[in-house]
py3Dmol code that shows the C-alpha trace and the ligand (Angstrom):
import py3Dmol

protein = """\
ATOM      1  CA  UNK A   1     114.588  91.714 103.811  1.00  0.00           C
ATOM      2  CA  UNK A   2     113.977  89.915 107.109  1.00  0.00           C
ATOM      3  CA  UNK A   3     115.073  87.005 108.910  1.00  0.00           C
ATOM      4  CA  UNK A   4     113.291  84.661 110.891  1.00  0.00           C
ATOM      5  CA  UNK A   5     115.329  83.289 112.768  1.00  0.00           C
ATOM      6  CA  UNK A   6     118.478  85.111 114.338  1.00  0.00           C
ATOM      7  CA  UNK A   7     120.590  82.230 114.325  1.00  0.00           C
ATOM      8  CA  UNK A   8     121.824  79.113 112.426  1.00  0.00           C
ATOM      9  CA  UNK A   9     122.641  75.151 112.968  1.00  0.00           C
ATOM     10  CA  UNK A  10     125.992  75.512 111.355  1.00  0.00           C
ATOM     11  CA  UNK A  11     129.204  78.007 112.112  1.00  0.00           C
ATOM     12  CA  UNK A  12     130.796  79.092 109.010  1.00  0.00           C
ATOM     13  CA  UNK A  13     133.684  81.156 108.970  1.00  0.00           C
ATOM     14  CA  UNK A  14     133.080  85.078 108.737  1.00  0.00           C
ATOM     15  CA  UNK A  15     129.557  84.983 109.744  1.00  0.00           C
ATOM     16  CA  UNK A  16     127.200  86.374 111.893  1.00  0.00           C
ATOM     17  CA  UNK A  17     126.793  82.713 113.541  1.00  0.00           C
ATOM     18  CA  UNK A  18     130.582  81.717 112.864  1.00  0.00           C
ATOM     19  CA  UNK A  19     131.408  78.763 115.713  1.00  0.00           C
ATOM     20  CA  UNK A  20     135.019  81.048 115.890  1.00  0.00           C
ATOM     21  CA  UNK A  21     133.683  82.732 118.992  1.00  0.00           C
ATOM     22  CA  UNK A  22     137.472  83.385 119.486  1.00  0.00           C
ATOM     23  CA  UNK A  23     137.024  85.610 115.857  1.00  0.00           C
ATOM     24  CA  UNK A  24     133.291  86.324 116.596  1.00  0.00           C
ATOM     25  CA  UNK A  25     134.261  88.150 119.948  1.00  0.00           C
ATOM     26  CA  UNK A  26     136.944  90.047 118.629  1.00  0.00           C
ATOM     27  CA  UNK A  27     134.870  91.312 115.138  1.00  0.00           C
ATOM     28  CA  UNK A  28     131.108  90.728 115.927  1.00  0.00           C
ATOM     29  CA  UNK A  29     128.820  92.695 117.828  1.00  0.00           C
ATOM     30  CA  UNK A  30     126.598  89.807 119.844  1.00  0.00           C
ATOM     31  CA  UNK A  31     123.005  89.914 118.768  1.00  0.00           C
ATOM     32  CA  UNK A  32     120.119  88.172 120.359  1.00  0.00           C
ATOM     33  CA  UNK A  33     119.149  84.753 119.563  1.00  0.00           C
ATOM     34  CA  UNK A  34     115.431  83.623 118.328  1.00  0.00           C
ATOM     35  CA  UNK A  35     112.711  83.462 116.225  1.00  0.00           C
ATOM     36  CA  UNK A  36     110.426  85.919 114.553  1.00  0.00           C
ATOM     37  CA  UNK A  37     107.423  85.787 116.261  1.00  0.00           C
ATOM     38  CA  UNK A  38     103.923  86.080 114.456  1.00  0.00           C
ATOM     39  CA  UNK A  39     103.184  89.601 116.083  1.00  0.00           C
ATOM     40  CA  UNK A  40     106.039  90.769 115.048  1.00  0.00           C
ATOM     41  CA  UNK A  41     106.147  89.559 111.824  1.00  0.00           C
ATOM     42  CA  UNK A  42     102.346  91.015 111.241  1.00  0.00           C
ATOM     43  CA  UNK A  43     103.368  94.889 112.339  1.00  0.00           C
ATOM     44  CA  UNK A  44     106.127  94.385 109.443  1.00  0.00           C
ATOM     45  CA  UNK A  45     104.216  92.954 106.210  1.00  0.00           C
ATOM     46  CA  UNK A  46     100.920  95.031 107.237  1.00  0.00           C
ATOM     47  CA  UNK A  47     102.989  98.367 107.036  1.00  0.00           C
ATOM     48  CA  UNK A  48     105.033  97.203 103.740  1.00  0.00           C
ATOM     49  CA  UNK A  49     102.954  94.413 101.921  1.00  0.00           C
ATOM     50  CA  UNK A  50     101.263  96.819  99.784  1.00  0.00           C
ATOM     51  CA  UNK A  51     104.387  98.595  98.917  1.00  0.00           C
ATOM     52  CA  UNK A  52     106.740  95.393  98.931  1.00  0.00           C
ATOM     53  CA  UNK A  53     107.175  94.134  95.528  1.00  0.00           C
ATOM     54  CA  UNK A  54     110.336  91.963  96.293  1.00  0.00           C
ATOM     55  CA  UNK A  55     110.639  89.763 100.173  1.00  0.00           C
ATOM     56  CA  UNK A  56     114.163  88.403 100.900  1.00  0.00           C
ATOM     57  CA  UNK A  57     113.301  86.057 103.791  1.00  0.00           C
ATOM     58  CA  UNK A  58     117.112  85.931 104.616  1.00  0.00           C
ATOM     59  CA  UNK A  59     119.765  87.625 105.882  1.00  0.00           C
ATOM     60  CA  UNK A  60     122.444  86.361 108.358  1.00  0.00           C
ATOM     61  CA  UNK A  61     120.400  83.611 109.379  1.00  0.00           C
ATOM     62  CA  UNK A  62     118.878  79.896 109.038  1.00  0.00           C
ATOM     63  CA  UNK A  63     115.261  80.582 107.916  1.00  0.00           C
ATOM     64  CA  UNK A  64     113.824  77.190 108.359  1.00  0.00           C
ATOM     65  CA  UNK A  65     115.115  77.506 112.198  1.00  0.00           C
ATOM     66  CA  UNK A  66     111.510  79.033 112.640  1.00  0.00           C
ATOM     67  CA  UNK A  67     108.240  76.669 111.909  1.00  0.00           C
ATOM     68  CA  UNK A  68     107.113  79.912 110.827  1.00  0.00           C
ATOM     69  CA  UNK A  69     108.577  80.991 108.223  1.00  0.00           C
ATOM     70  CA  UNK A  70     106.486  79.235 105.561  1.00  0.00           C
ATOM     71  CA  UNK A  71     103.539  80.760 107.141  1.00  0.00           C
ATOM     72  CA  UNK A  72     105.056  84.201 106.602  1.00  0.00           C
ATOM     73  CA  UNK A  73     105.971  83.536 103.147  1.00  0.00           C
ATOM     74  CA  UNK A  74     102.456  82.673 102.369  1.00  0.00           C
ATOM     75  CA  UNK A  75     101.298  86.066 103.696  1.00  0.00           C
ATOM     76  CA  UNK A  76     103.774  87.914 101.588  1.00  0.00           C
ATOM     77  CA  UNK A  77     102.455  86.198  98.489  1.00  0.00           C
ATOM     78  CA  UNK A  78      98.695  87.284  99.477  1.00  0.00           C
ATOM     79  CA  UNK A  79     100.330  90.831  98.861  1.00  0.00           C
ATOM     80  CA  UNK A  80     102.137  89.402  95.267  1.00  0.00           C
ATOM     81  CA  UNK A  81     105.407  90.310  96.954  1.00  0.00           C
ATOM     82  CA  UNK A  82     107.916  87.884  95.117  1.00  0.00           C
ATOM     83  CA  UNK A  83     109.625  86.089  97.910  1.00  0.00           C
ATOM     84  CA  UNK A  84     112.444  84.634  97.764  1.00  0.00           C
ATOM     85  CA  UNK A  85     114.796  82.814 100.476  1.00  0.00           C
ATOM     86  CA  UNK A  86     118.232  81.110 101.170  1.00  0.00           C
ATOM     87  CA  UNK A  87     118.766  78.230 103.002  1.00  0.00           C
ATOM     88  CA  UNK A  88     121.725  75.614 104.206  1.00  0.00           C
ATOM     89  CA  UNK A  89     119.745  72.560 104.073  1.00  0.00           C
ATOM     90  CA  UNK A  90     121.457  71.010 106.484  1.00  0.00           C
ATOM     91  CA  UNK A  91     117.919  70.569 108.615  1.00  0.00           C
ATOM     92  CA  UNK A  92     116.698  67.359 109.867  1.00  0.00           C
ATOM     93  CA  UNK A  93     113.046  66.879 109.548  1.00  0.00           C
ATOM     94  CA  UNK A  94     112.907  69.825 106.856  1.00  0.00           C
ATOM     95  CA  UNK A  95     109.319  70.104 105.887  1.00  0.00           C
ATOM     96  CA  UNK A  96     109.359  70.099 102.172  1.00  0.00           C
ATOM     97  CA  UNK A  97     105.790  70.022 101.456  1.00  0.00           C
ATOM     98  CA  UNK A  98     105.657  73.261 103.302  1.00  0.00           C
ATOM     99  CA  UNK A  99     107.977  74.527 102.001  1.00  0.00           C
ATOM    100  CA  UNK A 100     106.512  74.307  98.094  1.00  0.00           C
ATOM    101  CA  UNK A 101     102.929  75.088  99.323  1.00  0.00           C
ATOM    102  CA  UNK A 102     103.998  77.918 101.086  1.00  0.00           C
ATOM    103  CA  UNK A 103     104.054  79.800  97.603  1.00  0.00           C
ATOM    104  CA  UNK A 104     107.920  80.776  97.621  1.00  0.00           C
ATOM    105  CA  UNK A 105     109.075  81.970  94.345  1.00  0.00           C
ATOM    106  CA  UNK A 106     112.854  81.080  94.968  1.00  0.00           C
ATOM    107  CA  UNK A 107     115.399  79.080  96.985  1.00  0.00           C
ATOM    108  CA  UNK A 108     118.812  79.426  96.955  1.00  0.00           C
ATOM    109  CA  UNK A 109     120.721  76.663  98.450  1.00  0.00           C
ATOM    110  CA  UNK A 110     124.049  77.314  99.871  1.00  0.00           C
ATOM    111  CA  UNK A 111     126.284  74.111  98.866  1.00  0.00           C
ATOM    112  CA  UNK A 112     130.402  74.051  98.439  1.00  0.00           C
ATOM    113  CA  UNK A 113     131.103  70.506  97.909  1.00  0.00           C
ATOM    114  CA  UNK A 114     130.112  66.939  96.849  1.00  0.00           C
ATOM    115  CA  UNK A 115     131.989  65.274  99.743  1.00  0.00           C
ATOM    116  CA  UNK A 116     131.654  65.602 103.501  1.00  0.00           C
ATOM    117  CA  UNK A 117     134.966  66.288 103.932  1.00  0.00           C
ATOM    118  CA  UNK A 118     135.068  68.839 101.744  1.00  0.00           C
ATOM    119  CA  UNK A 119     131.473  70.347 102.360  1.00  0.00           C
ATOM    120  CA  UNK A 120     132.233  70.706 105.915  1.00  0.00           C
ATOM    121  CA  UNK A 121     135.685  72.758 105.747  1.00  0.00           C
ATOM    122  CA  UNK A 122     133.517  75.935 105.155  1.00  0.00           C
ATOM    123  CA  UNK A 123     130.125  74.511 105.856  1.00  0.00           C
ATOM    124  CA  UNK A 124     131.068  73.639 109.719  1.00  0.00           C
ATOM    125  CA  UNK A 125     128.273  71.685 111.193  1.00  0.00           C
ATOM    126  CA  UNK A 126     126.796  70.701 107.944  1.00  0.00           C
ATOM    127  CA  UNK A 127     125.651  66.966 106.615  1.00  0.00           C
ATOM    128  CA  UNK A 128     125.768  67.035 102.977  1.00  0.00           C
ATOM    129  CA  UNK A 129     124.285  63.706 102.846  1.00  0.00           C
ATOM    130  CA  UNK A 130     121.457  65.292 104.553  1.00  0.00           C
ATOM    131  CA  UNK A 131     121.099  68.487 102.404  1.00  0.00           C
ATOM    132  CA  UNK A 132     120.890  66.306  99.131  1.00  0.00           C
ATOM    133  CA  UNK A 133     118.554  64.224 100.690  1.00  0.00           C
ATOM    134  CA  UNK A 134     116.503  67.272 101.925  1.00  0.00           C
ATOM    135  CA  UNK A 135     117.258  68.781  98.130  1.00  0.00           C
ATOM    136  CA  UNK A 136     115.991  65.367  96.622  1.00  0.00           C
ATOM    137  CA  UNK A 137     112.714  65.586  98.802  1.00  0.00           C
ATOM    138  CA  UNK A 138     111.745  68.859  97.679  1.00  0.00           C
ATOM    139  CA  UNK A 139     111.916  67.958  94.238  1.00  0.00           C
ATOM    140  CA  UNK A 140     109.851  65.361  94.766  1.00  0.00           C
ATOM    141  CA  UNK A 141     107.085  67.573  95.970  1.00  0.00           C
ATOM    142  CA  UNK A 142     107.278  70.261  93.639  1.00  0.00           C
ATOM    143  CA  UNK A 143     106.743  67.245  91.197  1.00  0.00           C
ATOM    144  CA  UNK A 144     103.438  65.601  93.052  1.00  0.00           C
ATOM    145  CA  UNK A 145     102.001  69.296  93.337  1.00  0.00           C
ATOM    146  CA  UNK A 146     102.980  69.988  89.569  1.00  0.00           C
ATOM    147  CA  UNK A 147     104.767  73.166  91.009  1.00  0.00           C
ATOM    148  CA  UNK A 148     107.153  75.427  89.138  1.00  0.00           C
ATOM    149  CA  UNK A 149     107.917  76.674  92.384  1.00  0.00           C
ATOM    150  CA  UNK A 150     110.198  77.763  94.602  1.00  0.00           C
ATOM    151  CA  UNK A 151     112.862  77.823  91.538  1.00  0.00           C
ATOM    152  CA  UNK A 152     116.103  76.030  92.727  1.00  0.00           C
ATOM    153  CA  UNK A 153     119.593  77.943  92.544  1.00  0.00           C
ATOM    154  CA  UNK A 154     122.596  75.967  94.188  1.00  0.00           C
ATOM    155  CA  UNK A 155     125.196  78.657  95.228  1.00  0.00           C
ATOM    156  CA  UNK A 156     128.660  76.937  95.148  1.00  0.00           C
ATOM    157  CA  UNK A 157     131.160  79.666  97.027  1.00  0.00           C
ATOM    158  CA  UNK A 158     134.508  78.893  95.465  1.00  0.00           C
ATOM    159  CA  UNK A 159     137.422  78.179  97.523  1.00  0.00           C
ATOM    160  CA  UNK A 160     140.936  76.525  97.219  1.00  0.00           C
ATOM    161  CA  UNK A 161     139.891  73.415  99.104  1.00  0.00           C
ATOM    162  CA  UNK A 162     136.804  72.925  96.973  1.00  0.00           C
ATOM    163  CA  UNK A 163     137.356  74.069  93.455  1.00  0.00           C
ATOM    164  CA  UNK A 164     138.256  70.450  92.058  1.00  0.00           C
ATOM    165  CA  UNK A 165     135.036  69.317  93.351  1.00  0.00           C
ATOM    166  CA  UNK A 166     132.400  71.953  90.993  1.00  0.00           C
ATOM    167  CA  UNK A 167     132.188  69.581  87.815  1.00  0.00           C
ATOM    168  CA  UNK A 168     130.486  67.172  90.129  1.00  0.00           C
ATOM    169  CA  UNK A 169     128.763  69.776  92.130  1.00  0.00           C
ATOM    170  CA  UNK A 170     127.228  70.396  88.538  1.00  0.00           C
ATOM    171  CA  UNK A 171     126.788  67.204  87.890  1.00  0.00           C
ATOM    172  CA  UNK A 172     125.138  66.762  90.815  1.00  0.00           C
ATOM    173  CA  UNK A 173     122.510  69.476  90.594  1.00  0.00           C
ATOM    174  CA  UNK A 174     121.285  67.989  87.109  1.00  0.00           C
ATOM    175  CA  UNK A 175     120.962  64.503  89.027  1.00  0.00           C
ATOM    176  CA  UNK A 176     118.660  66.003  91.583  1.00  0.00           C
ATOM    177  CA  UNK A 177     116.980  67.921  89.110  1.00  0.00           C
ATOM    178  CA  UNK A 178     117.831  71.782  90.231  1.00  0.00           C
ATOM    179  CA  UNK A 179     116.606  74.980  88.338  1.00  0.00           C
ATOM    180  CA  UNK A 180     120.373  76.884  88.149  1.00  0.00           C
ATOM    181  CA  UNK A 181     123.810  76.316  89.257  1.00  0.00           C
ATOM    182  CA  UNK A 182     125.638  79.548  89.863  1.00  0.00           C
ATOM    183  CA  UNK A 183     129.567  79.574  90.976  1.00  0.00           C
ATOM    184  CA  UNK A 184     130.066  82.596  93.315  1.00  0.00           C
ATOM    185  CA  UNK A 185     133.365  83.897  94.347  1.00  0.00           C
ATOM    186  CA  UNK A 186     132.685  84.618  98.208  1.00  0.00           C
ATOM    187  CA  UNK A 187     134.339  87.245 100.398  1.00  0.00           C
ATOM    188  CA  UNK A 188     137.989  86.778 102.234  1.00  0.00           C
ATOM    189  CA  UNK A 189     136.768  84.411 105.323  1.00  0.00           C
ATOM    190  CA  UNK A 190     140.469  83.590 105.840  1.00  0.00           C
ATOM    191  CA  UNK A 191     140.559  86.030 109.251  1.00  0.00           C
ATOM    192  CA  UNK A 192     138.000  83.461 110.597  1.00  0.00           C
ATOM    193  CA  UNK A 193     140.149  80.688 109.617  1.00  0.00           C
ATOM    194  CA  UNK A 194     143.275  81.130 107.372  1.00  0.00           C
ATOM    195  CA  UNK A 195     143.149  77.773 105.683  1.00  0.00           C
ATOM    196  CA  UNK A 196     139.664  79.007 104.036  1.00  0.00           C
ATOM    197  CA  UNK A 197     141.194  80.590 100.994  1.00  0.00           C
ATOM    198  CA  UNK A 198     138.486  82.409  98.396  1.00  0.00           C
ATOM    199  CA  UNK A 199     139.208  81.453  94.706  1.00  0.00           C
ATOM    200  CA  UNK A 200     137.908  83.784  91.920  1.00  0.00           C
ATOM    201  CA  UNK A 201     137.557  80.846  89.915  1.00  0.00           C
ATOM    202  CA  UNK A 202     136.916  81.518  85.596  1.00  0.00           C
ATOM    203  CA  UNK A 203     133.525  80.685  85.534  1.00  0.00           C
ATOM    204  CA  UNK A 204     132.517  82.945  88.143  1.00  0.00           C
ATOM    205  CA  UNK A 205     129.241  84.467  88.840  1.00  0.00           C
ATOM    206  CA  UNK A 206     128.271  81.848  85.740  1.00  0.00           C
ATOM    207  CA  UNK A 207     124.327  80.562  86.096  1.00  0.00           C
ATOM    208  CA  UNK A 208     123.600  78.211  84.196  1.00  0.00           C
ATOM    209  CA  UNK A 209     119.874  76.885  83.885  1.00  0.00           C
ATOM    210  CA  UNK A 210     119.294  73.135  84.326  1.00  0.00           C
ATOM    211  CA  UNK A 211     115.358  72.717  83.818  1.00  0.00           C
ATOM    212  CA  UNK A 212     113.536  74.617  80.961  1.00  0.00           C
ATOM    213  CA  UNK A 213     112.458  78.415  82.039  1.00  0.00           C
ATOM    214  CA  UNK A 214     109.002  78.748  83.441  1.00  0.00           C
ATOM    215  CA  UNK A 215     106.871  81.974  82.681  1.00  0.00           C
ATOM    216  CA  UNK A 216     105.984  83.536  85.888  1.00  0.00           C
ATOM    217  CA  UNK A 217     102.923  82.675  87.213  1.00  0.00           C
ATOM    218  CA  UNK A 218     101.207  84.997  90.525  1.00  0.00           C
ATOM    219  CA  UNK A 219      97.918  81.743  91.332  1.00  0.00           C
ATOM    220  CA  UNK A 220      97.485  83.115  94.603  1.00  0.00           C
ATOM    221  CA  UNK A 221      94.641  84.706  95.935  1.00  0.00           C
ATOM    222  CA  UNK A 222      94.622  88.019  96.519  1.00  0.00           C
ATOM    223  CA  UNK A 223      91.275  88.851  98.125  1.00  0.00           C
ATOM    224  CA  UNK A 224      92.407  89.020 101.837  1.00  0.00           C
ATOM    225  CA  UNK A 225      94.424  91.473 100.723  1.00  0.00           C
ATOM    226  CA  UNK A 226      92.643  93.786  98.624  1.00  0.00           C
ATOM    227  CA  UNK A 227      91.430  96.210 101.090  1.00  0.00           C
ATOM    228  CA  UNK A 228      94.985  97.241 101.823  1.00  0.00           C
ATOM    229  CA  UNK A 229      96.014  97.343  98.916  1.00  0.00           C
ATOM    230  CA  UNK A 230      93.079  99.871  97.691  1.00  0.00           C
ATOM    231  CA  UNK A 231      94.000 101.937 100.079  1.00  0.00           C
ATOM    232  CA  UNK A 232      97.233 102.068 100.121  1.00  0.00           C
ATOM    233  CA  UNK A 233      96.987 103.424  96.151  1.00  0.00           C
ATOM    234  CA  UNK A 234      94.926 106.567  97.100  1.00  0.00           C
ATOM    235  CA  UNK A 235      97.847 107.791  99.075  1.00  0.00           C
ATOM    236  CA  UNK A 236     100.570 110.198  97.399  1.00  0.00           C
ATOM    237  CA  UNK A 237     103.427 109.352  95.422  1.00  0.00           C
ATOM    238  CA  UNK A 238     105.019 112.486  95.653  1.00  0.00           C
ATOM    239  CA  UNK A 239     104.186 112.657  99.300  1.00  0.00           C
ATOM    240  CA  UNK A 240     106.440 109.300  99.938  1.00  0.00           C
ATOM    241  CA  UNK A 241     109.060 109.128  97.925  1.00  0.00           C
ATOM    242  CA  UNK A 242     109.743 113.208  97.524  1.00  0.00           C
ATOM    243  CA  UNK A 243     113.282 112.509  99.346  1.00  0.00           C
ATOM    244  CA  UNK A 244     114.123 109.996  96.734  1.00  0.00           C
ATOM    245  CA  UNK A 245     113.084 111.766  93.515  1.00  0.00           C
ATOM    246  CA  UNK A 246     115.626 115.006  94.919  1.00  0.00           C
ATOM    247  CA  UNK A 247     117.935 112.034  95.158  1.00  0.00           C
ATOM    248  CA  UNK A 248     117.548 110.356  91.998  1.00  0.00           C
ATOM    249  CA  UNK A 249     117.950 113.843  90.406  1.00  0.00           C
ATOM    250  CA  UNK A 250     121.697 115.167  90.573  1.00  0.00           C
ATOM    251  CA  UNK A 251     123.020 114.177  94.179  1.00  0.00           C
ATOM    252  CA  UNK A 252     126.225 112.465  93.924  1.00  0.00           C
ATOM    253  CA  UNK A 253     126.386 111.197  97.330  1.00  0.00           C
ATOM    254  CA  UNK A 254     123.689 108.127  96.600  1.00  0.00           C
ATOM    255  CA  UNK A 255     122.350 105.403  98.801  1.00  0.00           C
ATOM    256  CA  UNK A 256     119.106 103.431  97.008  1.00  0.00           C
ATOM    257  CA  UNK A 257     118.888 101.291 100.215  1.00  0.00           C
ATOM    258  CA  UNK A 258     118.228 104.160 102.355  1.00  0.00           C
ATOM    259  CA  UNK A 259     114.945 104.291 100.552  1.00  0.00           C
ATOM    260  CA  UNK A 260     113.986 101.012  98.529  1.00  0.00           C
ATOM    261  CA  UNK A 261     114.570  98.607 101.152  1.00  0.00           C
ATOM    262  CA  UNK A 262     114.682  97.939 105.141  1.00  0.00           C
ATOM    263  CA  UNK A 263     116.296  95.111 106.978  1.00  0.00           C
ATOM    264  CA  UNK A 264     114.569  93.325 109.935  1.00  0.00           C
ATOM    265  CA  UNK A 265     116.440  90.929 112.409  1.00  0.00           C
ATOM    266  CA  UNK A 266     114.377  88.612 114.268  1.00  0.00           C
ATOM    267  CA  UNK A 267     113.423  90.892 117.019  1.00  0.00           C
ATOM    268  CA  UNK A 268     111.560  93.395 114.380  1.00  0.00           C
ATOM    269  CA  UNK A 269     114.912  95.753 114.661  1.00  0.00           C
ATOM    270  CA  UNK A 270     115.240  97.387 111.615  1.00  0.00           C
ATOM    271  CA  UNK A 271     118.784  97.821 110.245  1.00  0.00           C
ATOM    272  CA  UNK A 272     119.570 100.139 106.981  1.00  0.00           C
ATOM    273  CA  UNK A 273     121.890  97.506 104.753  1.00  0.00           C
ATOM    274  CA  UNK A 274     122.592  93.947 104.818  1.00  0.00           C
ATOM    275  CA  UNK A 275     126.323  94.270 106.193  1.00  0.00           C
ATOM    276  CA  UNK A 276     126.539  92.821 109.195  1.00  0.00           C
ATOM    277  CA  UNK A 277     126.846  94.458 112.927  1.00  0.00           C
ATOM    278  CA  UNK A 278     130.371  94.598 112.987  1.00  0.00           C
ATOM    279  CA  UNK A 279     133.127  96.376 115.481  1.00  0.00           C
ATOM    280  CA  UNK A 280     134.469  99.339 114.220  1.00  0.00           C
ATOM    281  CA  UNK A 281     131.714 100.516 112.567  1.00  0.00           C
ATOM    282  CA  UNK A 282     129.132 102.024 115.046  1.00  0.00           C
ATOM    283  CA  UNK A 283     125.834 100.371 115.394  1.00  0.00           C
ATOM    284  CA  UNK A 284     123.580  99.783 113.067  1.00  0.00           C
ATOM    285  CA  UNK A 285     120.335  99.742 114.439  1.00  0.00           C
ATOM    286  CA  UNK A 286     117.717 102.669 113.303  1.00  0.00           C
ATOM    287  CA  UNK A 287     114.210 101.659 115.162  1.00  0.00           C
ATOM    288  CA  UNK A 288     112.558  98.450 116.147  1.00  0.00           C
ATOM    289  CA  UNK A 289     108.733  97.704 115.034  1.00  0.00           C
ATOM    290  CA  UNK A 290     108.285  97.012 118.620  1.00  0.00           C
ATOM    291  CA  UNK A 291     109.686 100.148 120.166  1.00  0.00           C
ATOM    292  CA  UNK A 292     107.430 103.757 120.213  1.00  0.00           C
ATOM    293  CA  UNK A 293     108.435 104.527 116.642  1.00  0.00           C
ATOM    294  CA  UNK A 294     105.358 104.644 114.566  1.00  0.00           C
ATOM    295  CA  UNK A 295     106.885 105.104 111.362  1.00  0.00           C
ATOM    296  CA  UNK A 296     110.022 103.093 111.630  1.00  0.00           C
ATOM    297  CA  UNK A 297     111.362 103.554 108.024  1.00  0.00           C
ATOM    298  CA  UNK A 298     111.072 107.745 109.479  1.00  0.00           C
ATOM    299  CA  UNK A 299     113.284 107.019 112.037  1.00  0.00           C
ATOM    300  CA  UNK A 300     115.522 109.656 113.593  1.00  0.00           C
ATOM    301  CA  UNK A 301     118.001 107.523 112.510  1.00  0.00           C
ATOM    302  CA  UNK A 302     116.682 106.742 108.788  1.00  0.00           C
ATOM    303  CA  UNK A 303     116.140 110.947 108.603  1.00  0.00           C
ATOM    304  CA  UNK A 304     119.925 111.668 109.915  1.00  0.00           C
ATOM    305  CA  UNK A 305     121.728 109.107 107.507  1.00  0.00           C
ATOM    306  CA  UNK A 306     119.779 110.439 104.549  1.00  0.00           C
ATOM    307  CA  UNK A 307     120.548 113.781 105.442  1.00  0.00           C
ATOM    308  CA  UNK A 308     124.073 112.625 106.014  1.00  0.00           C
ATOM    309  CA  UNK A 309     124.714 111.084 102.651  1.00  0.00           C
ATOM    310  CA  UNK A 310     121.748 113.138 100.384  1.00  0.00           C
ATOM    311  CA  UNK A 311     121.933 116.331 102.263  1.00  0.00           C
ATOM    312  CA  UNK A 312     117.950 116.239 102.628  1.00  0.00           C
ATOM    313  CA  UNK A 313     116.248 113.701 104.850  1.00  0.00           C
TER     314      UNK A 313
END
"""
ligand_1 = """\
8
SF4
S 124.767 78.454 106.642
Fe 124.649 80.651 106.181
S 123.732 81.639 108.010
Fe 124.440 79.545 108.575
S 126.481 79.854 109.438
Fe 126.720 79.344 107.256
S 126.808 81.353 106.180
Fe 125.964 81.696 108.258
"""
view = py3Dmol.view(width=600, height=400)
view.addModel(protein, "pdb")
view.setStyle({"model": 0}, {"cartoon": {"style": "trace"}})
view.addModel(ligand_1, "xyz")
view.setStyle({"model": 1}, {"stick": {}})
view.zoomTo()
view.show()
């Protein structure tokens, strides 16, 4: 899991980028703004493309901040990593073509409302004119390049001020000819701003597919590739994953993440979970693909909080 960008266009309540900075100063440790930059992005997929089988292209950020990011997408594909990513939509300008012929397997699109007014009580910043426009575009050229791809979910986060408004959210997403609706109940943002009340609403975590399910299909070519990936098989299982298979077999104390997956911010730190860099809760940080660590996912740190929680490293 990486992101691009550290950084987003909008401010909603409880994130990383919340436009709070009253709430943001008092819970959030500050990170550094930017964009992933191609070096950086290279010393990450050409240590874990062969191993990657899954590439979340998200985390607390606006990917399609950096002109990038379809260009790294396009190399993760190369090593048939699925990729998948999560965007506002809210973007002027939003390169759509790109965005389909950069390979990407999945989108999610982050929308709670039909209506500006509503939209924007949790989306702050946010055109929803603009996103269905953006959302009507890229259907468009997933049709003129006869492209299955990147499947369509629309996340709609449940609240109190937008629950009336999810039949024609629905509605909506049939219109414009998404893949899957799916209501999510979000987390409590209401410390952010208290009139941002979550709703477990009854049909939640419901998907339910709008467009006919496509078998997957891997069309790209692998042959830049290859190489690595050759050589990447003649090294030993055992030899790699020996802390996990002690793990797997009778600790109670059990963290998967510690082992199956590593979080990049924009600057090529590496973090251990997607939680965010909070106060209260030490830092997070174990390494940085452009610090002296050669193996980063090794890290004193990685080796001390799998010892802490497995009791090996
Ligand atoms: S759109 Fe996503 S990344 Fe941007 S501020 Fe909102 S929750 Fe955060």
């Amino acid at each position: 899991m990486l992101d691009p960008a550290n950084g987003c266009n909008l401010g909603c309540a409880s994130c990383a980028n919340t436009s709070n900075k009253d709430f943001a100063a008092r819970v959030l440790n500050a990170w550094p703004a930017g964009v992933m930059k191609g070096n950086t992005y290279s010393r990450i997929i050409d240590d874990n493309g062969p191993w990657a089988w899954v590439g979340h292209f998200y985390n607390n950020s606006e990917p399609y901040l950096n002109k990038n990011t379809h260009a790294f997408i396009k190399r993760a594909a190369q090593f048939r990593v699925r990729t998948s990513t999560s965007s506002n939509m809210s973007i002027p300008k939003l390169d759509v073509d790109a965005i389909v012929a950069s390979g990407l397997d999945e989108l999610q699109i982050a929308i709670d409302g039909v209506t500006q007014k509503v939209y924007e009580k949790y989306r702050r910043g946010g055109d929803v004119s603009l996103v269905f426009e953006n959302v009507r575009r890229l259907v468009e050229a997933k049709r003129a390049r006869n492209s299955s791809t990147p499947f369509i979910r629309w996340h709609y986060l449940t609240f109190q001020h937008n629950v009336h408004e999810l039949d024609a959210a629905m509605a909506k997403a049939r219109e414009l000819g998404i893949d899957m609706f799916f209501v999510v109940t979000p987390i409590d943002v209401s410390a952010d701003d208290p009139t941002v009340i979550a709703e477990a609403h009854p049909r939640a975590w419901e998907c339910t597919h709008l467009t006919p399910i496509q078998p997957a299909v891997m069309n790209t070519d692998i042959s830049p590739v290859a190489e690595d990936i050759e050589r990447a098989f003649t090294e030993q299982y055992a030899e790699r994953y020996v802390a996990d298979d002690v793990a797997a077999n009778g600790t109670a104390n059990h963290c998967d993440w510690l082992y199956m997956a590593t979080i990049f911010d924009a600057y090529g730190r590496v973090f251990p979970c997607c939680i965010g860099d909070t106060k209260g809760h030490a830092r997070f940080q174990f390494g940085s693909v452009n610090g002296n660590n050669e193996a980063v996912l090794n890290s004193r740190e990685y080796l001390a909080a799998r010892s802490f929680v497995h009791g090996i490293p």
